[in-house]
C-alpha positions as CSV (number, residue, x, y, z in Angstrom):
1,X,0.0,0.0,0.0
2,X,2.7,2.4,1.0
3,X,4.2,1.4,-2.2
4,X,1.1,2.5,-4.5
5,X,1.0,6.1,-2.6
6,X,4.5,6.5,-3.4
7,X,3.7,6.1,-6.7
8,X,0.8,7.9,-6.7
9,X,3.1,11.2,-5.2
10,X,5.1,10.8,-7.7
11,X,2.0,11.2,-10.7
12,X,0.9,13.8,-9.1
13,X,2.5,17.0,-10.9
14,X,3.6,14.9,-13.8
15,X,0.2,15.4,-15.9
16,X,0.5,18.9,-17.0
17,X,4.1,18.4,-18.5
18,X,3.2,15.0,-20.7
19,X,0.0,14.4,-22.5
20,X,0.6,12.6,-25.8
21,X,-3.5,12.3,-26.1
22,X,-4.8,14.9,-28.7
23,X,-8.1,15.2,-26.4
24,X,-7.6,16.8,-23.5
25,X,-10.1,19.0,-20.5
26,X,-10.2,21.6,-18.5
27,X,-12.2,23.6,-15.8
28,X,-11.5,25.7,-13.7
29,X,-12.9,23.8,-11.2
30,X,-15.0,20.5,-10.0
31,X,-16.5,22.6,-6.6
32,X,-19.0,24.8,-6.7
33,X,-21.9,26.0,-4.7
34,X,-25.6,25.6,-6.1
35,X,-25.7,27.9,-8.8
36,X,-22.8,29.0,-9.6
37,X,-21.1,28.2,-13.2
38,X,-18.2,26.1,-14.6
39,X,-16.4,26.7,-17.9
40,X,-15.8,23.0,-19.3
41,X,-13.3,23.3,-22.4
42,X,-12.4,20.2,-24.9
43,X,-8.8,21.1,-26.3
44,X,-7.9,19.4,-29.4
45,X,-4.7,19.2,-30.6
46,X,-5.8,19.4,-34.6
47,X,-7.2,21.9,-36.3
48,X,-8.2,19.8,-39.8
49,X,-11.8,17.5,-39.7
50,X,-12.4,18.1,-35.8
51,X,-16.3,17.6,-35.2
52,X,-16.9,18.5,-31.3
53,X,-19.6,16.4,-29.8
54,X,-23.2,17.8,-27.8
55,X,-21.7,17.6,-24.8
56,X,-23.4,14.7,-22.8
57,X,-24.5,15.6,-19.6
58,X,-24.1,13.3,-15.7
59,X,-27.2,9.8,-15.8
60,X,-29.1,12.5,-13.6
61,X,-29.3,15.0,-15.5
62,X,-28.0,17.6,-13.1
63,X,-25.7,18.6,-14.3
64,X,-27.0,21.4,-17.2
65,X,-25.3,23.6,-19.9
66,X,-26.2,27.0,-19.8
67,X,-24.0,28.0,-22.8
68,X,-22.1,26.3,-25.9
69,X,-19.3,28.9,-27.0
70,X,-18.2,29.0,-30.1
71,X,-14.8,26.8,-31.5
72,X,-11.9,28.7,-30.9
73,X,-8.7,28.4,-33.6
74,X,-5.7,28.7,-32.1
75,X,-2.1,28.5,-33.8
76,X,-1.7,24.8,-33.5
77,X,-5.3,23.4,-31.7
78,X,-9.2,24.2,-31.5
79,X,-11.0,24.8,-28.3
80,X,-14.7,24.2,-27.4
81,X,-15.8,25.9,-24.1
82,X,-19.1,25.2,-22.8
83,X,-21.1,26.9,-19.8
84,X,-22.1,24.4,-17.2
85,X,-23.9,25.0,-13.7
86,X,-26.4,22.9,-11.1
87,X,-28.8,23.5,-8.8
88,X,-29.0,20.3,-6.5
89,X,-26.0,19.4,-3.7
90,X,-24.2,16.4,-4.7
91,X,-21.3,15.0,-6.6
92,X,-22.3,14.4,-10.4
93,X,-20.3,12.3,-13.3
94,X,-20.0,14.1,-16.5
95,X,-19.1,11.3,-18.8
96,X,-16.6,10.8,-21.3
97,X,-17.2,12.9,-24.3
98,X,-16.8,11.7,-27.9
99,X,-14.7,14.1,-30.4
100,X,-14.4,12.7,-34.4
101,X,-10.7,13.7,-35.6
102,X,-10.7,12.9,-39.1
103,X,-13.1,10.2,-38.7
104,X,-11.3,8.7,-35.8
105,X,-13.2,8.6,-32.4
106,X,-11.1,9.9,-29.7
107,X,-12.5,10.0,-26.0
108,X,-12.0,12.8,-23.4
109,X,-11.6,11.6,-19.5
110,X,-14.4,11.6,-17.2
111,X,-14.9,14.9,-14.6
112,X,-16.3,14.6,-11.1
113,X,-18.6,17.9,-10.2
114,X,-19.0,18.1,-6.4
115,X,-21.7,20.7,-5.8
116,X,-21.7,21.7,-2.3
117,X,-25.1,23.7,-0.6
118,X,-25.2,27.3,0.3
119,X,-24.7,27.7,3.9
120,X,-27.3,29.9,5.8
121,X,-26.3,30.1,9.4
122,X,-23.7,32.7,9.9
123,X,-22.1,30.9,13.1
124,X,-20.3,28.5,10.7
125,X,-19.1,30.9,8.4
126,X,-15.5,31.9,8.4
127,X,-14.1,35.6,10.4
128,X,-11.9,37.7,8.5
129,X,-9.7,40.6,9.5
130,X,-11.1,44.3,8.1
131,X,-9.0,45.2,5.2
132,X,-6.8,48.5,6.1
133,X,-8.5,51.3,3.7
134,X,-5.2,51.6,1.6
135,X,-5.6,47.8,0.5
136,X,-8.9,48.3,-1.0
137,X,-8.9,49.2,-5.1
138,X,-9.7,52.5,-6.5
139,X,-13.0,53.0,-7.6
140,X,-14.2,55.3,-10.2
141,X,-16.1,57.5,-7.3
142,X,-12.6,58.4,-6.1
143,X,-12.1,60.5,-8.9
144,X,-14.9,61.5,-10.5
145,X,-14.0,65.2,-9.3
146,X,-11.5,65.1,-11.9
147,X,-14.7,64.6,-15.0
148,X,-15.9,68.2,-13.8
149,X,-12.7,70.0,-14.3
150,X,-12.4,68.0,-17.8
151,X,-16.3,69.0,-18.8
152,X,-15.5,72.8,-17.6
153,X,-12.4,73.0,-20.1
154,X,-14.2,71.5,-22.7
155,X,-17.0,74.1,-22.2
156,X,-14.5,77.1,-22.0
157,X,-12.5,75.9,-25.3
158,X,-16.5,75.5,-26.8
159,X,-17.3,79.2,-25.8
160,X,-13.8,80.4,-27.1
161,X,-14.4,78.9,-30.7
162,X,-18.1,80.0,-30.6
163,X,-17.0,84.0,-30.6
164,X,-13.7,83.4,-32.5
165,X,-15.8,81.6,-35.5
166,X,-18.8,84.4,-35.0
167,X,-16.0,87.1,-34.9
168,X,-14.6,85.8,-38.5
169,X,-17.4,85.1,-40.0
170,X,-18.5,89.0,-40.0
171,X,-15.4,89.4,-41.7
172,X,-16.1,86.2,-44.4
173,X,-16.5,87.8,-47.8
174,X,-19.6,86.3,-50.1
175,X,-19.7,86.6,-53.4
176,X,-22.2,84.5,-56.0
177,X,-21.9,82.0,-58.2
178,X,-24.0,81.4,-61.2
179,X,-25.3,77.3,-61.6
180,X,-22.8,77.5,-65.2
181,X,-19.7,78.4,-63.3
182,X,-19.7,76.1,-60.4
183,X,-20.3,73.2,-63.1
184,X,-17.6,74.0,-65.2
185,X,-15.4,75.1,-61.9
186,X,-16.1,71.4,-60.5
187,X,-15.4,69.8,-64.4
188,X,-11.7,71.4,-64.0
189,X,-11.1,69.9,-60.3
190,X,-12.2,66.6,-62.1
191,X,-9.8,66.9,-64.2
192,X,-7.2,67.5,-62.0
193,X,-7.7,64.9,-59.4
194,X,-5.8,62.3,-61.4
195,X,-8.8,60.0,-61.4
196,X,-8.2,58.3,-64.3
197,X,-4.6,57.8,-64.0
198,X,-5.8,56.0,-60.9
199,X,-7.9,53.4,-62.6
200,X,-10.6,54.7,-60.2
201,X,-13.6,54.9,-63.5
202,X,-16.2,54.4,-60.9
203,X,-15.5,57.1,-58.7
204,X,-14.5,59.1,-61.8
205,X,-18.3,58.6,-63.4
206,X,-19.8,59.1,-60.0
207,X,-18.9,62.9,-60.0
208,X,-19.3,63.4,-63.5
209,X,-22.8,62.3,-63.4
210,X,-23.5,64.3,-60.0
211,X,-21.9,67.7,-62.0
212,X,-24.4,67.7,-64.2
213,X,-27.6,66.9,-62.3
214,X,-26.4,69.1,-60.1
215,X,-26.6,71.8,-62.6
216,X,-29.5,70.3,-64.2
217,X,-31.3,70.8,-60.9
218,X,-30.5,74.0,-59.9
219,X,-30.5,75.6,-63.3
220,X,-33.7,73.9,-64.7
221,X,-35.5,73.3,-61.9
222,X,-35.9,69.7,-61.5
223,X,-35.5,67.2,-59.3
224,X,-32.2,65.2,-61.0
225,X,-30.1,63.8,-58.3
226,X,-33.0,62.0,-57.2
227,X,-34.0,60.5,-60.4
228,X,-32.9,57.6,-62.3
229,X,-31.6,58.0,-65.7
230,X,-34.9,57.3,-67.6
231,X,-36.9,59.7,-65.0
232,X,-34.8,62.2,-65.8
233,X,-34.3,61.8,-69.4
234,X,-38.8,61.6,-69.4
235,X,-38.7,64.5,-67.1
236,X,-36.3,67.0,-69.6
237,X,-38.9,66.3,-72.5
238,X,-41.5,67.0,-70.5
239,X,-40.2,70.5,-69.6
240,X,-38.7,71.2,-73.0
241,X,-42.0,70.3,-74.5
242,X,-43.9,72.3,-72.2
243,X,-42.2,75.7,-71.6
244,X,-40.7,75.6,-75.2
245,X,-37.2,75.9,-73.6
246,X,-35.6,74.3,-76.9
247,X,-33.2,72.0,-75.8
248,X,-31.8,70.2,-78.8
249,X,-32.6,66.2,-79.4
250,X,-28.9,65.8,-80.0
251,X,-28.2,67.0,-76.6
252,X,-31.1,65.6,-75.2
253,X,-29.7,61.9,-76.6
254,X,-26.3,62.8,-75.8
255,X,-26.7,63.5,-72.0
256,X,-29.0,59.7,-72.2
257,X,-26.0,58.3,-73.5
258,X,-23.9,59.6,-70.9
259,X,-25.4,58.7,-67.9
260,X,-26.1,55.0,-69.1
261,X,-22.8,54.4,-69.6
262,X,-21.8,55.9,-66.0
263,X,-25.2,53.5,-64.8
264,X,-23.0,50.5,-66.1
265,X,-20.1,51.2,-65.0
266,X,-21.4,52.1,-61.6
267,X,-23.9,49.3,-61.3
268,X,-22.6,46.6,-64.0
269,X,-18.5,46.8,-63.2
270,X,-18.2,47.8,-66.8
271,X,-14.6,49.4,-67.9
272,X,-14.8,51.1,-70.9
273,X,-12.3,52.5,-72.8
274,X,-10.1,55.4,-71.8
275,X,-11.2,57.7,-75.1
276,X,-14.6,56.6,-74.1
277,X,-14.3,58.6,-71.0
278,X,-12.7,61.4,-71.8
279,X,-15.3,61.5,-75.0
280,X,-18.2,61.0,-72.3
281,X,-16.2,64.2,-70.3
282,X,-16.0,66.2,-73.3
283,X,-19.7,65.5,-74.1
284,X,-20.8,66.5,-70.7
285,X,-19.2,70.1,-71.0
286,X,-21.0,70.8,-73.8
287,X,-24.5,69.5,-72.9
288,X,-23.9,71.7,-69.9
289,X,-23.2,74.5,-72.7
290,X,-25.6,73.5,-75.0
291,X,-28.6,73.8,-72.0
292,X,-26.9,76.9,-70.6
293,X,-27.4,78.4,-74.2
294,X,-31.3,77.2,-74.4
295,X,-32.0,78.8,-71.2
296,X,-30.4,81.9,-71.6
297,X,-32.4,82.0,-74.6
298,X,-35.3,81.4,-73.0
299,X,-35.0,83.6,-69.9
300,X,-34.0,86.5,-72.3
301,X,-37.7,86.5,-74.1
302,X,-39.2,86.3,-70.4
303,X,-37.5,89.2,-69.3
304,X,-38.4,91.4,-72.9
305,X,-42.0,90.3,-72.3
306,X,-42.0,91.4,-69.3
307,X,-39.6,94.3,-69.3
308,X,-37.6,92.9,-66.2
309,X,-33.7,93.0,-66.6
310,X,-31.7,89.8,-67.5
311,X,-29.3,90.5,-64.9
312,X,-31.9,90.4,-62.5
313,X,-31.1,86.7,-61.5
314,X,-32.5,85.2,-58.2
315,X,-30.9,81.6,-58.6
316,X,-27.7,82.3,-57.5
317,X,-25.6,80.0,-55.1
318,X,-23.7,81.4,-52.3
319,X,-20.6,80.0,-51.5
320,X,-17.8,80.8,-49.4
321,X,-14.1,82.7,-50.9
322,X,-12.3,79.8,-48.7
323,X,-11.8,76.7,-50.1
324,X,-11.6,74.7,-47.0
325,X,-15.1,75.8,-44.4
326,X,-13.9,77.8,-41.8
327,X,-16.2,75.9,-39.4
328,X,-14.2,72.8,-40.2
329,X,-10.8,74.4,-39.2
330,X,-12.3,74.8,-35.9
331,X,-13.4,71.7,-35.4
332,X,-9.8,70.0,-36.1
333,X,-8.7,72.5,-33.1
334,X,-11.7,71.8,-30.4
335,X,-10.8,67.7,-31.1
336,X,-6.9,68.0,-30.8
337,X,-7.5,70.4,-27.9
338,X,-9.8,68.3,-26.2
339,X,-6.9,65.1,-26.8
340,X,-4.3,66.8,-25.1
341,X,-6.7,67.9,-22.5
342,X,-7.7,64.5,-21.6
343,X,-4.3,63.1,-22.0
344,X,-2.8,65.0,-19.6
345,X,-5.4,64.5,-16.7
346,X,-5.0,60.6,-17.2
347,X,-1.6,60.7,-17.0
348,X,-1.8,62.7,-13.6
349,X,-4.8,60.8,-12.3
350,X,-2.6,57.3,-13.3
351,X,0.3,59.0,-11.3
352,X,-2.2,59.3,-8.8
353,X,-3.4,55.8,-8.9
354,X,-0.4,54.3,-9.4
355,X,1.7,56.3,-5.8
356,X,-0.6,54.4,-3.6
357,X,1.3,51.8,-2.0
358,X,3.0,50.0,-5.1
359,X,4.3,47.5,-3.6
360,X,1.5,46.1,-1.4
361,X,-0.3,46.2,-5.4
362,X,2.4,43.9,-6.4
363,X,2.3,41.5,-3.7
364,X,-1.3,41.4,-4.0
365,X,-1.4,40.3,-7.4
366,X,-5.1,41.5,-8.3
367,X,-8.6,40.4,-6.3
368,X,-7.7,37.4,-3.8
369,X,-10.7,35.1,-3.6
370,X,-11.6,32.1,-1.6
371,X,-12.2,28.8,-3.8
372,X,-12.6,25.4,-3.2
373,X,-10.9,22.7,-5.8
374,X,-11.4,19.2,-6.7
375,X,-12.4,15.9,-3.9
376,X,-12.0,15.8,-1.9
377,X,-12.0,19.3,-1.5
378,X,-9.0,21.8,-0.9
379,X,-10.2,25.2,0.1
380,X,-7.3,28.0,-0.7
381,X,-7.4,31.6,-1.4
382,X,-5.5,33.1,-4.8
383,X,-5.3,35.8,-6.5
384,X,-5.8,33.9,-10.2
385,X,-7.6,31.0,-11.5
386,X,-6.6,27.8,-11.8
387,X,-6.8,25.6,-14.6
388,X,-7.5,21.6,-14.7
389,X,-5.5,19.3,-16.5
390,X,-7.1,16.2,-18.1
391,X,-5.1,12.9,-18.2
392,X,-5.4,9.1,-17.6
393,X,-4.1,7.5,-14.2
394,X,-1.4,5.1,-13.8
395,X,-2.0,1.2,-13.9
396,X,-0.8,0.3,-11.2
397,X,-3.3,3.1,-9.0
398,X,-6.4,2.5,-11.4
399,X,-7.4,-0.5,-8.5
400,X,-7.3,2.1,-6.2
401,X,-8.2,5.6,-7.4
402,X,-11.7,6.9,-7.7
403,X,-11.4,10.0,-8.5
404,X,-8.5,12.2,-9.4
405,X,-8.1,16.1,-10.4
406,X,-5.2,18.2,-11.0
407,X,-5.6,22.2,-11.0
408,X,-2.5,24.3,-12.0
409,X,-1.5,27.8,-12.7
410,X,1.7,29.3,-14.2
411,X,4.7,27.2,-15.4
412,X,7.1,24.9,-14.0
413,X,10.3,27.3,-14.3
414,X,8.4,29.9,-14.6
415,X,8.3,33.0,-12.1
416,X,5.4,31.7,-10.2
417,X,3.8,28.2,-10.4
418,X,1.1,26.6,-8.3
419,X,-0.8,23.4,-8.6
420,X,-3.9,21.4,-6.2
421,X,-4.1,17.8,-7.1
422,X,-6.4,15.5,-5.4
423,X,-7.2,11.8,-5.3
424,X,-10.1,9.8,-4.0
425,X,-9.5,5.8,-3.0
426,X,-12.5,3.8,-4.1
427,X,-12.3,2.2,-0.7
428,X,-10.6,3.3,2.3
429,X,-6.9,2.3,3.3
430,X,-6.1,0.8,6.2
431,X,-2.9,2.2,6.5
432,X,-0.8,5.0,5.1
433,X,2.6,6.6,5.2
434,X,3.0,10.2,5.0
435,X,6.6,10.1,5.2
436,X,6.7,7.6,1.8
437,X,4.1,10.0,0.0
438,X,6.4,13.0,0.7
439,X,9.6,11.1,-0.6
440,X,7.4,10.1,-3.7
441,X,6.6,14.0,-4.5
442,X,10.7,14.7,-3.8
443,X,11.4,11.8,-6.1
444,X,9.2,12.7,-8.8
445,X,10.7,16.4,-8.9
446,X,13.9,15.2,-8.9
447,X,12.8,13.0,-12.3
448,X,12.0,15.9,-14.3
449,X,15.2,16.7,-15.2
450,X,17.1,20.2,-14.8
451,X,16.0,20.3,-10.8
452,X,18.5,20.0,-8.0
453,X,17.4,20.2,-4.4
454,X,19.9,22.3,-2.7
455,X,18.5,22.5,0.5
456,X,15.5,20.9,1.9
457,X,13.0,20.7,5.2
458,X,10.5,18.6,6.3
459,X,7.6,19.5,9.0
460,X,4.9,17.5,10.3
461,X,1.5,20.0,9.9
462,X,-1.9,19.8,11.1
463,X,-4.9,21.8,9.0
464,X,-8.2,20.9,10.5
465,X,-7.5,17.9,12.1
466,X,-5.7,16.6,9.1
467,X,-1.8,15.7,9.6
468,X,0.0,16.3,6.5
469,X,4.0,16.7,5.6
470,X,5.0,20.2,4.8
471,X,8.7,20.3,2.7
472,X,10.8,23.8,2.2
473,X,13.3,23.7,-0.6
474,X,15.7,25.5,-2.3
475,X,16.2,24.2,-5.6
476,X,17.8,25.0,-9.5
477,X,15.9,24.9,-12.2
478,X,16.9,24.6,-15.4
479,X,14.2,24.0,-18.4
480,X,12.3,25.2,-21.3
481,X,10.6,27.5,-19.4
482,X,13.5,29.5,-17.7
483,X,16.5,28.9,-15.3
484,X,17.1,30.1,-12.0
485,X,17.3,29.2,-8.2
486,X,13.5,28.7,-6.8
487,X,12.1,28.2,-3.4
488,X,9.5,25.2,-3.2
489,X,6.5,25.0,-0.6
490,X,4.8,21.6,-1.2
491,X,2.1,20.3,1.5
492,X,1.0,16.4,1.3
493,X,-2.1,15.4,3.0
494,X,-3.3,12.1,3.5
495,X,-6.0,10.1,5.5
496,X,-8.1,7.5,4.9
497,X,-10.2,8.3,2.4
498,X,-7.7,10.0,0.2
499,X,-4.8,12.1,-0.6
500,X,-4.2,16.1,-1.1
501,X,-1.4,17.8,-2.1
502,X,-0.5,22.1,-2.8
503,X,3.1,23.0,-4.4
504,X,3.9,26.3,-4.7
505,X,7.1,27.2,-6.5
506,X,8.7,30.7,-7.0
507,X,12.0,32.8,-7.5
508,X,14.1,33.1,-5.0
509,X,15.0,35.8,-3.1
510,X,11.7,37.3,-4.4
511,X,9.7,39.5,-1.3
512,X,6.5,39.9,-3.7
513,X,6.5,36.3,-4.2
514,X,7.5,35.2,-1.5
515,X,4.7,36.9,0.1
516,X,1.9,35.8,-1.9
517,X,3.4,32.1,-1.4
518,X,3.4,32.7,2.1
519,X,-0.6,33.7,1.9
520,X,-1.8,30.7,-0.5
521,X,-0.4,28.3,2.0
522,X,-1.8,29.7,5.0
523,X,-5.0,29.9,3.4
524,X,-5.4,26.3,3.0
525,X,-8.4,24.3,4.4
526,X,-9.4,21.0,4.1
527,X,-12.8,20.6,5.4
């Protein structure tokens, strides 16, 4: 018996460096209380014909999924998360799931859910010291002061631009423009964008047209830029035939022409030739001519019927001397104003945030929280989530072992690296041997290659009742994940009814760390 233990010690750890399967889980965690939610994830290590079953739920149904995420692609493997949760106490069985990689069935290990009630009466609920007021995080009511002085600069560099745009604006010169000369005006910036030379025909035929139905509409009086070519075309007879404002057929047909083409290639992806175009350019300048010269024509007999001036004209267009709107320039300087403005009072109020005790921050390590992992349970307080590792037991423990789970966080070699693993006999021992379990967790480190115990200790502990061995190294590291000389915390609990074990393995020489080690350890419960 003290044999198999040994050898169980020294599996437990091993799973999250070596899995050969290309199914694998995790959660990140098999303990919660009635309610609350699990994410489940299926990693496969393929990303080519992977079909991701409908995830089976425990024989009593539970056990229920609240969401199915959508496959993730990552650079080398696909990931299926799914949302689980319960409502009645009880440890549940969520059995193997089935995953098709390229036709080839492929089984994911079992998981063990252990949903524990809410407890009610206060008296057995844990005491904790009051946080000092320097520990707790910022909140956005701590400096929401700063959002008024931000809103009152914003309205004083508002106000400023208000009267300095109203003061030029007296002083903006207007002059008119007759339909005619902003036509031909916009024909020349045409020209001169370079359009063509572009190979940009669509947006080249897109202003044409609009230069002339601009003109068409403001100069005839009809409603062209909302019209479709044949409208338009219908509507021009109409008005010629009516008011006798003798615009030729030719141009009438030529301007039809026109705006067909610029309909096909705007519509149809047609590229015609580039004499086409600049025929189709030339042909709109003089329809605009050719019309210009009918309704001169026509206005002239008005005004001699009449006897009202031709220079009279009341369908001018105002327009502004400057080419880019003044209003616009403004704009440019309220928004760059108003970045610097806001730059500046985050980086203060960061300063701010940041001088408050930066190295209680660092130790902290973000929101500490109270959770309980696997079964039977370990209760331990961290600052991260921890993930669990899927992988098949040993042969020679498979008689023994009921359940097993293995939680990790962080990398071995890495800066920081924790792991919770947990085993449940399928009947109870009548005899154990903390001392062998502990030499089977020094033995297995020992095997990974690159470690070297430098210095070790060994205490006998007590957590709730539970005796446990407690070992304090100092060790090298050297691996694939970094180099260095760590400090190892590892605690090994075992009774009856099964085996618990917490390593904790940082830099040394480390304070932060050290620190944060020092809390996860302390924080440990077992019942």
């Amino acid at each position: 018996m003290n044999r198999i233990l040994v050898y169980i010690a020294m599996f437990i750890g091993a799973i999250g460096f070596s899995q050969e399967h290309p199914v694998s889980i995790k959660t990140d965690t098999t303990s919660i209380r009635i309610g609350e939610q699990i994410q489940y994830k299926i990693s496969v290590s393929e990303i080519d014909q992977v079909v991701f079953p409908e995830l089976r739920m425990d024989s009593l149904r539970k056990v229920e999924v609240v969401e199915s995420m959508t496959i993730d692609t990552l650079k080398d493997r696909l990931e299926k998360r799914y949302i689980l949760t319960s409502f009645d106490s009880g440890n549940y069985v969520i059995p193997s799931q089935e995953v098709l990689i390229r036709n080839q069935k492929f089984l994911t290990d079992s998981l063990l859910i252990n949903v524990i009630p809410v407890q009610v009466d206060t008296l057995k609920q844990g005491m904790y010291n009051i946080k000092a007021i320097k520990s707790e995080p910022k909140t956005f009511d701590d400096y929401k002061h700063l959002l008024w002085w931000i809103l009152l600069a914003l309205v004083l560099i508002a106000v400023g631009l208000y009267f300095l745009l109203k003061k030029k604006k007296k002083k903006e010169a207007i002059v008119f423009i007759l339909p005619i000369q902003e036509a031909l005006e916009r024909l020349k910036e045409l020209d001169e964008k370079g359009l063509l030379k572009q190979h940009k025909i669509k947006a080249y035929y897109t202003e044409l047209t609009d230069i002339v139905r601009t003109y068409i509409e403001k100069d005839i009086k009809i409603p062209a830029l909302e019209s479709t070519t044949n409208e338009l075309i219908e509507t021009i007879e109409d008005v010629n035939e009516s008011s006798s404002l003798n615009i030729s057929k030719e141009t009438i047909i030529e301007l039809k022409s026109v705006l067909q083409s610029a309909d096909l290639v705007k519509f149809a992806k047609s590229e015609p030739a580039i004499s086409e175009i600049k025929g189709d350019r030339q042909s709109i300048e003089q329809i605009i001519n050719s019309a210009q010269e009918a309704i001169a024509a026509k206005r002239e007999e008005e005004a001699k019927a009449i006897g009202e001036v031709q220079s009279e004209r009341t369908d001018e267009v105002p327009i502004s001397t400057s080419k880019t709107p003044l209003l616009k320039k403004y704009i440019w300087v309220f928004a760059i104003a108003t970045i610097v403005l806001v730059g500046v009072i985050g980086y203060v109020g960061y300063n701010m945030i940041g001088s408050n005790d930066a190295e209680e921050v660092e130790m902290e390590g973000g929101n500490w929280v109270a959770t309980t992992y696997g079964f039977p349970p370990v209760g331990v307080e961290l600052p991260f989530a921890m993930e669990i590792t899927s992988t098949q037991l040993p042969e020679g423990s498979i008689a023994l072992v009921g359940d097993f789970a293995e939680f990790t966080n962080g990398k071995w070699g890495g800066n920081f690296y924790t792991s919770i693993s947990t085993v449940k006999f399928l009947t109870p021992l009548e005899e154990y041997d903390l001392d062998k379990a502990m030499e089977g967790t020094k033995i297995h480190m020992e095997s990974k290659g690159g470690f070297t115990f430098r210095k070790t200790n060994s205490d006998v502990v007590f957590i709730d009742g539970i005796e446990g061995r407690k070992l304090d190294a100092n060790v090298r590291i050297e691996n694939e994940n970094g180099k260095g000389n760590f400090k190892v915390t590892a605690l090994t609990f075992v009774d009856l009814t099964g085996m618990r074990q917490l390593v904790v393995v940082h830099k040394a020489n480390d304070k932060d760390s050290e620190q944060m080690s020092e809390r996860i350890v302390n924080s440990l419960k077992l019942k």
